[in-house]
C-alpha positions in Angstrom: -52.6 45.2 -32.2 -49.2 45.6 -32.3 -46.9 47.0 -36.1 -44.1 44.7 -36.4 -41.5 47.2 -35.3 -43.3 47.2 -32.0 -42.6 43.6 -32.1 -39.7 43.3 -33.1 -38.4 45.4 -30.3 -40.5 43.6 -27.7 -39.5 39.9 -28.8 -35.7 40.7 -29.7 -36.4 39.7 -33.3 -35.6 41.5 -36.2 -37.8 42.8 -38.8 -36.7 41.0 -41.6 -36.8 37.9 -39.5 -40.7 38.5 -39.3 -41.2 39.3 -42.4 -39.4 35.9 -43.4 -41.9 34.1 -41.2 -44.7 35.7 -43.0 -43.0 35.0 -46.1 -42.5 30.8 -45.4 -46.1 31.2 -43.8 -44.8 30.0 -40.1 -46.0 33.5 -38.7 -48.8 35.7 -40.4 -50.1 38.5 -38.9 -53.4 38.8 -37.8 -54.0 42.0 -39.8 -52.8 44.6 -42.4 -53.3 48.1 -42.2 -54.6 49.9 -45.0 -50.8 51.7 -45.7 -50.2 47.4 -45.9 -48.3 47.2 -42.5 -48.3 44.0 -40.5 -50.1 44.3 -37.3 -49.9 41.5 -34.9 -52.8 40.2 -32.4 -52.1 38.7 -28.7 -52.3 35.0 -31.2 -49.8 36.1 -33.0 -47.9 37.0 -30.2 -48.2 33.5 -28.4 -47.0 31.8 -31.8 -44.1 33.4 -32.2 -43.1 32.5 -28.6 -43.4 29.0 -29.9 -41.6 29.4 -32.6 -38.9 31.0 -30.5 -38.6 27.9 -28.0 -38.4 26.0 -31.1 -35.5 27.9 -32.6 -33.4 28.0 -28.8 -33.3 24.0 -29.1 -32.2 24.6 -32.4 -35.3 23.4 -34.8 -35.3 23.9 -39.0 -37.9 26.3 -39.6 -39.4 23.7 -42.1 -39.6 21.6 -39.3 -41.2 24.1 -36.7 -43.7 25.0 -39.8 -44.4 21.2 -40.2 -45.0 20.4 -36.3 -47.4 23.4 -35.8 -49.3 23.2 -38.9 -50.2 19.6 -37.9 -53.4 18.4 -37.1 -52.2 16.8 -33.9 -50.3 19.6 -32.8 -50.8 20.5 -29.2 -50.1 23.6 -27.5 -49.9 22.1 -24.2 -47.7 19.0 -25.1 -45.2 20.7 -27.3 -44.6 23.2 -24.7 -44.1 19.8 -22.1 -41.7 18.6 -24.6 -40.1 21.8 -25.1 -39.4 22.0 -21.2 -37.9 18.7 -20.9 -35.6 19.2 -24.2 -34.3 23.1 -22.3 -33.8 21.0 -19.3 -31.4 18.4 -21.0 -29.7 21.5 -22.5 -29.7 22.9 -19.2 -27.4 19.8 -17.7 -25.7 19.4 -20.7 -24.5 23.6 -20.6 -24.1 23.2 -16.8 -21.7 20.0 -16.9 -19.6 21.7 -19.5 -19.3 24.7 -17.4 -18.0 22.6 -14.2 -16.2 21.3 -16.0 -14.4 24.4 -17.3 -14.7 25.3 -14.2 -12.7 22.7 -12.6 -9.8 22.7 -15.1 -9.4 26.2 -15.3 -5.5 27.0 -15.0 -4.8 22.9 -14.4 -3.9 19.9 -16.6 -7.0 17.6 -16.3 -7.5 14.2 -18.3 -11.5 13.7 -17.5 -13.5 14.0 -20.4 -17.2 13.2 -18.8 -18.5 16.0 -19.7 -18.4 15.6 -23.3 -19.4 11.9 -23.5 -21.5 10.8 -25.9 -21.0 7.1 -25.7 -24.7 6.1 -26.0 -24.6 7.8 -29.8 -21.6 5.8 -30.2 -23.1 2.2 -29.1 -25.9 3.6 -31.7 -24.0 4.3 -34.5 -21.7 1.0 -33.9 -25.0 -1.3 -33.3 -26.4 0.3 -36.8 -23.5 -0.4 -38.6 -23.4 -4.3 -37.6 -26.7 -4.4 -38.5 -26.4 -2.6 -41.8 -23.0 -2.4 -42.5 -22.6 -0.7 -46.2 -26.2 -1.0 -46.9 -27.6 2.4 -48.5 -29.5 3.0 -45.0 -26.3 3.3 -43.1 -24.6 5.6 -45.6 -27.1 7.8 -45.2 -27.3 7.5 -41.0 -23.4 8.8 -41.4 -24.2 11.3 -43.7 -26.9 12.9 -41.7 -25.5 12.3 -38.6 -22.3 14.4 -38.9 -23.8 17.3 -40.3 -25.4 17.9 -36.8 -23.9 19.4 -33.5 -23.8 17.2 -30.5 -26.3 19.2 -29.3 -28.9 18.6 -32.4 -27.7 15.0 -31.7 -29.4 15.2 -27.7 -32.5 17.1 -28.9 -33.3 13.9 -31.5 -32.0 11.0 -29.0 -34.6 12.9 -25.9 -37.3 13.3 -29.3 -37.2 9.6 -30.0 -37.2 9.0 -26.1 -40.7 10.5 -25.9 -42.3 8.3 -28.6 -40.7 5.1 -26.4 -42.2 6.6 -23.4 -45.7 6.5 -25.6 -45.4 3.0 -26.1 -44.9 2.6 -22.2 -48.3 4.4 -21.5 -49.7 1.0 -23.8 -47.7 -1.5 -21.8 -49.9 -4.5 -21.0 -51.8 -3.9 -23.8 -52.7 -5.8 -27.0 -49.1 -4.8 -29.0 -51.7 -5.0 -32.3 -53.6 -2.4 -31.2 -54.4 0.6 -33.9 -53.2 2.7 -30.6 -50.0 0.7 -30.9 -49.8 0.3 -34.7 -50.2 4.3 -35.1 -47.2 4.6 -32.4 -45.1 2.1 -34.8 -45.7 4.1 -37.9 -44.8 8.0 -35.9 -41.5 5.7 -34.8 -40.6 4.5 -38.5 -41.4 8.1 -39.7 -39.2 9.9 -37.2 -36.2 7.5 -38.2 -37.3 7.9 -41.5 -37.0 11.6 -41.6 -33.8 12.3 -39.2 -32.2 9.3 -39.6 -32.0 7.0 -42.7 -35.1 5.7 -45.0 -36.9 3.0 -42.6 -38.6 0.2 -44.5 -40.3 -2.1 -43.2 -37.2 -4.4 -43.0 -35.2 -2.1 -41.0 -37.2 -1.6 -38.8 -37.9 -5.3 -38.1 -34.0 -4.8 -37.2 -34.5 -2.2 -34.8 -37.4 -3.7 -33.1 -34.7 -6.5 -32.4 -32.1 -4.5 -31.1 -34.3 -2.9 -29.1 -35.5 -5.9 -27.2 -31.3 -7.4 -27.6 -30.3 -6.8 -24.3 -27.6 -4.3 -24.8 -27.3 -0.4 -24.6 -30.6 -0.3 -26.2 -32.5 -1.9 -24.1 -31.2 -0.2 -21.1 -31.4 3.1 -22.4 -35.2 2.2 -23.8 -36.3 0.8 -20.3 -34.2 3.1 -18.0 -35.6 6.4 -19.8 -39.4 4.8 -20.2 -39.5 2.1 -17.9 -38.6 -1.6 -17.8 -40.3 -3.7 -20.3 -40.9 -1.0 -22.7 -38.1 -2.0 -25.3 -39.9 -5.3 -25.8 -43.2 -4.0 -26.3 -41.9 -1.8 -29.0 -39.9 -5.1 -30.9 -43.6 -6.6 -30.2 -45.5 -3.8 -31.5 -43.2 -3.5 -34.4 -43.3 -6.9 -34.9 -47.0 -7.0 -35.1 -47.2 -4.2 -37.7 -44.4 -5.5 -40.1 -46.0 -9.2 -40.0 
């Protein structure tokens, strides 16, 4: 068992930042001593790295509480997911850094490196489809409140459920397997996006399956044919 000083200085965290966790319930230790001092088990230990991984791609703490205190919560998948959200980080830090690299000391006009013209199509597709409707209001509101890097984590987050519905290609798109995917789709855009009804996302299933930058992005990231699965899976569940 380790006090939380010990871990503190072992994890680079501070004491009060443990203590918080304790306090929210995200991290409890294992143990108290009978002075009433936290002492942390090898568990404990292998949560907090969690939580840590969490935190470097930039999580809420309510949200990092919510995803581990699930029922579906898998050690082995988050940490997947967690890999493949650093690596995205990873090339985003790395094309920012050749490119401060390359202008360094020079006048330079290429702005690659920060595009972010696939949350732009987004943003303009949602706003022809909504325009001032009370959905879209909140989309903006929400959306630029986050840093463009909170914006990759949720585009590669939404990615992964897409990726699900791939797995069910070829399959009955009624399917509970396929309904249940519809409904952790409508709750993610739900919670980080805008309040999706049923309606709305009857809309989304059909600019998924429309052709343009959705599609592409949908089938190049999960494989051709997945956006119109998801427009018939949604489809199926909204009747």
């Amino acid at each position: 068992m380790m006090t939380v000083h010990e871990v503190s200085k072992l994890a680079g965290v501070s004491v009060r930042t443990l203590q918080y966790y304790d306090k929210i319930g995200l991290l409890h230790p294992s143990k108290y001593s009978d002075a009433g001092y936290r002492l942390y088990a090898d568990t404990d230990l292998e949560r907090l790295q969690q939580i840590l991984l969490f935190r470097e791609l930039e999580f809420p703490l309510k949200d990092i509480r919510k995803i581990m205190e699930s029922p579906d919560y898998d050690r082995n998948k988050a940490l997947d997911q967690q890999i493949t959200l650093l690596k995205l980080k990873k090339d985003h830090l790395e094309n920012l850094i050749a490119f401060a690299l390359h202008v360094s000391g020079e006048k330079h006009t290429d702005f690659s490196a920060f595009d972010r013209s696939r949350l732009k199509e987004y943003a303009a597709r949602a706003k022809a489809a909504w325009g001032d409707s009370p959905e879209y209001r909140e989309y903006e509101e929400k959306s630029k409140a986050r840093t463009p890097e909170e914006h990759q984590i949720l585009e590669e987050r939404c990615m992964m459920i897409f990726r699900e519905f791939a797995a069910l290609k070829g399959t009955d798109p009624s399917s509970e397997a396929a309904r249940a995917l519809v409904i952790k789709l409508q709750n993610f855009m739900t919670e980080h996006f805008y309040k999706c009804t049923d309606k709305v996302l009857s809309e989304l299933g059909n600019m998924y399956a429309g052709g343009g930058e959705f599609t592409k992005n949908i089938d190049a990231s999960a494989g051709e044919g997945t956006a119109v699965f998801v427009k018939e899976a949604i489809q199926a569940y909204c009747g």
